[in-house]
N, C-alpha and C positions, 0 to 999 in steps of 0.2 A: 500034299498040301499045295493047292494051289500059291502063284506068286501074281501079284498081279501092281501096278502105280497108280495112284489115286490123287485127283487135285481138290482135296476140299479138307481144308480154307490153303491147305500149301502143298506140294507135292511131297508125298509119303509113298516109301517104299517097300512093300509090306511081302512078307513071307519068311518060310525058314531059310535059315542061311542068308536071308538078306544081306549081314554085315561083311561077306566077302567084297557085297557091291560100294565099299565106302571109297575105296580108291577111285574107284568111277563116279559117285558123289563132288570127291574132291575136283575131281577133273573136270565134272559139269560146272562148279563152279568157279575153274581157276585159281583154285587153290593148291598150292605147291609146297606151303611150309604149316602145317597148318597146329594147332595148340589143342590138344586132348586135354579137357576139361573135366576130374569125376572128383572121389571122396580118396581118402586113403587107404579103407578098405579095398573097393573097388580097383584102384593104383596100382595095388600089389599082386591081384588075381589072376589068374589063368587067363580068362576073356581078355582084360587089357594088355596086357602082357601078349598075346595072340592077335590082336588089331595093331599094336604097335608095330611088330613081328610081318605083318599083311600089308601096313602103308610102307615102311621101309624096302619090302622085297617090290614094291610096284612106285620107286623112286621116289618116296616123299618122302621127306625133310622134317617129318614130325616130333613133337617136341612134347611132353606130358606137366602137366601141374595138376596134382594130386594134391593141394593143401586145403582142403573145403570139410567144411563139419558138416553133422547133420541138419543142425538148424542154425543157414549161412547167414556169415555175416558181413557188416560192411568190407574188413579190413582182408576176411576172402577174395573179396569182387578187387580190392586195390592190389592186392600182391598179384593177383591175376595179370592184370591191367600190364607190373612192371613186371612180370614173367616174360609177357607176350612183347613187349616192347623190345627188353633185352635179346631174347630171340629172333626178331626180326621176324613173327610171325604174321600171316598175311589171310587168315579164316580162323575159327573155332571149329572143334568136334564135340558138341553139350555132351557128353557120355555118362550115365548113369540114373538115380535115381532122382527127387526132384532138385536135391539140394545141387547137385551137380549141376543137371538142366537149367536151375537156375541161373546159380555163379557164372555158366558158361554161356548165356545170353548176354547176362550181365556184362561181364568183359567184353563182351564182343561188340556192344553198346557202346561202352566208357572209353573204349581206346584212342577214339577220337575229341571226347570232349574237354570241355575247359570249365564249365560248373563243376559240382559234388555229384555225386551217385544218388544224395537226398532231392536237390533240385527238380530231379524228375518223376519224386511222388507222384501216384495216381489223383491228383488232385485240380481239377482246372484244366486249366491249358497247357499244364506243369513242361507236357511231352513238347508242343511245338517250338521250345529255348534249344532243341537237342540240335546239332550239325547232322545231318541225314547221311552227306558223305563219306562223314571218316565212320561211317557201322561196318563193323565187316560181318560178312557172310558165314552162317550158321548151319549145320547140319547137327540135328539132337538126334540120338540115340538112347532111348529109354531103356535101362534093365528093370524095370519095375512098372505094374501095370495100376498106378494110384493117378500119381497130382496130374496128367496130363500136361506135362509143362510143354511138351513137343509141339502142343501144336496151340498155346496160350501167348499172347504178345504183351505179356508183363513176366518179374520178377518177383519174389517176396524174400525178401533180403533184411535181416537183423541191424538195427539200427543198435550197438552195442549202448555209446555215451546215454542212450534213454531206455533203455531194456524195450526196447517195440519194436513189432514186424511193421516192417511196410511194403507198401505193394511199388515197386517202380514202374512205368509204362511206357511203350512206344509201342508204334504198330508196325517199325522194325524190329523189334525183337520177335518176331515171327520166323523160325526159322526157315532157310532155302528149303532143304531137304530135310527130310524124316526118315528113319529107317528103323520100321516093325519085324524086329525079329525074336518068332517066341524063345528061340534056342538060348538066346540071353537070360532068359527070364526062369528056366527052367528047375534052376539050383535056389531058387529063392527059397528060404524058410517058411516053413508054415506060418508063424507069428507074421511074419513081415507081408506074405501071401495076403492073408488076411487083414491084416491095418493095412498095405495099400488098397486095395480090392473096395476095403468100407469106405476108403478118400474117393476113391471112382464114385462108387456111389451115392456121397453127399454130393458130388459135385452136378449128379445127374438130376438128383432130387431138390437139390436147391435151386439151382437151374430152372428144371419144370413151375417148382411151387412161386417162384418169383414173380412180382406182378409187371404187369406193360403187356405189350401185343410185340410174340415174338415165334411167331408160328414155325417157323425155320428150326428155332432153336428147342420148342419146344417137343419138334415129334424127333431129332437127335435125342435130347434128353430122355426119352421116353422109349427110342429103339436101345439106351447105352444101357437104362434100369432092365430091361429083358434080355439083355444077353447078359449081365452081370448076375442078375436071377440064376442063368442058367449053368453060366460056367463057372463062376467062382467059390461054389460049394466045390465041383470035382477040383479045379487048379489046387485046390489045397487042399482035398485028400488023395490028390495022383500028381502032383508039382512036373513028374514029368510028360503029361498030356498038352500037346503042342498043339492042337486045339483049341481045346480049352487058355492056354499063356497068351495063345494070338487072342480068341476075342477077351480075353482080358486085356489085351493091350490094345484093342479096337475100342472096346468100352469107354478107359481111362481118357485116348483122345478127345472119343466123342464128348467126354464131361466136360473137359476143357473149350472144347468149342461151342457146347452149347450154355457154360455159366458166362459169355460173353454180356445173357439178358441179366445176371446179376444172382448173386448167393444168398447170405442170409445167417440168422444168428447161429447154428454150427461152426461155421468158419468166425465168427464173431467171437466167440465161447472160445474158439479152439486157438488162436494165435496167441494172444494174451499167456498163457498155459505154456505154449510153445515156447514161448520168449524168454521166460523168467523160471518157469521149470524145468526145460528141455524137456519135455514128452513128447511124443513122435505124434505128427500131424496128424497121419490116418487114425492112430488110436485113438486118441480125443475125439477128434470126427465124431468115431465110432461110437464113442461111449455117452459124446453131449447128442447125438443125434433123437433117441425116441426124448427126451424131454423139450428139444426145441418144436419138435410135429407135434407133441400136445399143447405144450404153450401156443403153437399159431393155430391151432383144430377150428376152430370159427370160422375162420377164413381161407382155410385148405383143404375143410371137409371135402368138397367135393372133386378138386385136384386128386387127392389122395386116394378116395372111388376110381376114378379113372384109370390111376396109377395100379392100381388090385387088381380092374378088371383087365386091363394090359397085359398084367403079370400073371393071367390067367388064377390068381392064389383060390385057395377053398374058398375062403371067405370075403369077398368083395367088397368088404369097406374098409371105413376109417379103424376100427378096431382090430382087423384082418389082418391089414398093411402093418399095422403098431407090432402085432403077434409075428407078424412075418420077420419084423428087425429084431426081435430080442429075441426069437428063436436062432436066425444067424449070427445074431451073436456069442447067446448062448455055445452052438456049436462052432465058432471058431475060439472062443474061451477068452473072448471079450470080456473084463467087468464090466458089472451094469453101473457101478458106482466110482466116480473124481476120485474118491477116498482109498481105491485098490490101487492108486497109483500115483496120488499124492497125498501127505503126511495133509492132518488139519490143521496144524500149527503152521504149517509153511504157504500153507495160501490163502496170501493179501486178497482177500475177499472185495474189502473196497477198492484197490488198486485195480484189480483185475479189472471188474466190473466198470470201472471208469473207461478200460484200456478197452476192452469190447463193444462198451458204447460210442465209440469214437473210431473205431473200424473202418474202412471202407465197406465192408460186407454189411455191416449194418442197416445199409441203406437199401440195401436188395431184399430184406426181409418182408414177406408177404403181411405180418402184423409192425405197426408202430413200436416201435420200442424207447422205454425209459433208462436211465441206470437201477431203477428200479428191481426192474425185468430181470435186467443181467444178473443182478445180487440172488433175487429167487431164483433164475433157473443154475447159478451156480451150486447153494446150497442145496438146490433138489437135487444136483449131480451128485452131490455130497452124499448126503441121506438115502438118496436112492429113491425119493417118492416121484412117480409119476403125478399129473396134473388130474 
């Protein structure tokens, strides 16, 4: 496998065994004490336990916090914050899956400032209150090839006191360095192969289907859907083709960089869910995905054509494309129905629907949206009807 560095939108280090080069990383950016940032799981593994193992034998001073859930939250990003401070650390290493990536921008954001962590919602001009100086310098490590956080200059971070995600922003949180290594990604489980793999792909598809003029972004988008086409059937029925892990973990960035022109109600649908049910991001994606492309069909008929004939499928339309998603999901053993995954007693339907419509992604949606909408295309999630 080739190895090769790449500058778009940051410098990413791409190839197997990459993560040998992370002490080198650190040293690009003078960093000498630096704060390994994953999940618990991750914490306790071989891999981090083996990177720890790799910056200590080449004299770094690294220091681990492991306390991050799946779907992170404020009080993550604050103990972080006093981890890093106590330690006397001087960079972050984002390591892991998104929740990781997240938390560990996030801190690496906060350790300088004197507002809250909410302060700098995605909202306005929210970001230019932040101190620029005290950010320190970021290298993310992905083991999973979904949220693209590695190369996204926001956080999505649980606001607990309100049960809501929120997006935080700066276009420091962009990290220095990136480091694509499919060797990381290899052990991943099938289930989890698969719900990150479907979050790459929303991210690719909502991206393209978003409206404005974003030419850049949108033939990204549109190279991340055909390698995801191609590789993410094999990643998850051969986990160890390293190939196949790398352009899934090529894909996942590209999503990230190219929904910078904006998302839509998937991600709308799917945080709300996230927040108050803990369901894993990609799944949702996954499962609100073919009812949000009917719901917007009017107005992304012919995005969607495009999208088919790209994807060279048999069937080159809007119908094609729909058949191409629940067949992949079908064969990753997605449900097609909200209701395989949560109780109907347990989702505040109206709550929801409020929290979705009020989104930031909301607003990237190629169709208008009411709370109307959200309520139906919830209960079709329920029910299982297509539009």
């Amino acid at each position: 496998m080739l190895k090769s560095n790449w500058n778009y939108p940051t410098s990413i280090w791409v190839g197997e065994n990459r993560i040998r080069d992370l002490s080198l990383a650190c040293k690009d950016l003078n960093i000498k004490k630096p704060l390994l940032v994953t999940d618990k799981g991750l914490g306790q593994s071989a891999i981090v336990k083996n990177t720890l193992s790799h910056l200590k034998r080449n004299n770094l001073l690294v220091e681990l916090f492991d306390d991050v859930i799946s779907n992170p939250t404020g009080r993550n990003v604050s103990d972080g914050v006093k981890h890093y401070k106590q330690k006397n650390c001087d960079g972050v290493i984002a390591f892991g899956g998104g929740s990781g990536l997240d938390v560990g921008k996030a801190i690496a954001f906060m350790i300088g400032q004197t507002l809250s962590l909410w302060d700098f919602e995605d909202l306005g001009d929210n970001w230019t209150k932040a101190d620029t100086n005290k950010i320190a310098s970021i290298i993310a490590v992905p083991t999973t090839a979904g949220t693209g956080s590695e190369t996204g200059r926001a956080s999505v971070i649980l606001d607990e006191k309100l049960g809501v995600k929120k997006i935080i922003f700066h276009p420091k949180f962009l990290p220095s360095i990136v480091i694509l290594d499919p060797v990381l990604t290899k052990d991943l489980p099938k289930k989890m192969t698969a719900a990150t793999g479907m979050d790459a792909l929303a991210h690719n598809l909502e991206a393209f289907c978003a409206p404005g003029y974003h030419p850049m972004a949108d033939g990204i988008a549109l190279e991340g859907m055909k390698l995801i086409s191609k590789w993410l059937p094999e990643a998850y029925k051969n986990g160890s083709n390293l190939e196949a892990r790398m352009n899934m973990l090529t894909a996942a960035s590209m999503g990230s960089t190219a929904f910078q022109k904006g998302l839509g109600a998937i991600h709308s649908l799917s945080h709300p869910v996230n927040a108050l049910n803990n369901i894993h991001h990609g799944l949702s994606n996954a499962i609100f995905m073919p009812y949000v492309i009917t719901f917007n069909r009017e107005v992304i008929d012919n995005k969607i054509t495009k999208i088919s004939e790209y994807l060279e499928l048999k069937d080159k339309t809007f119908d094609g494309f729909l058949k191409w998603i629940l067949d992949l999901r079908e064969e990753f053993e997605i449900p097609h129905k909200l209701s395989s995954v949560i109780n109907e007693k347990e989702l505040q339907i109206d709550r929801l629907s409020k929290m979705a419509f009020e989104d930031p992604s909301t607003n990237g949606n190629p169709k208008r949206l009411k709370i109307e909408d959200m309520k139906t295309m919830y209960k079709h999630s329920m029910s299982g009807k297509l539009f």
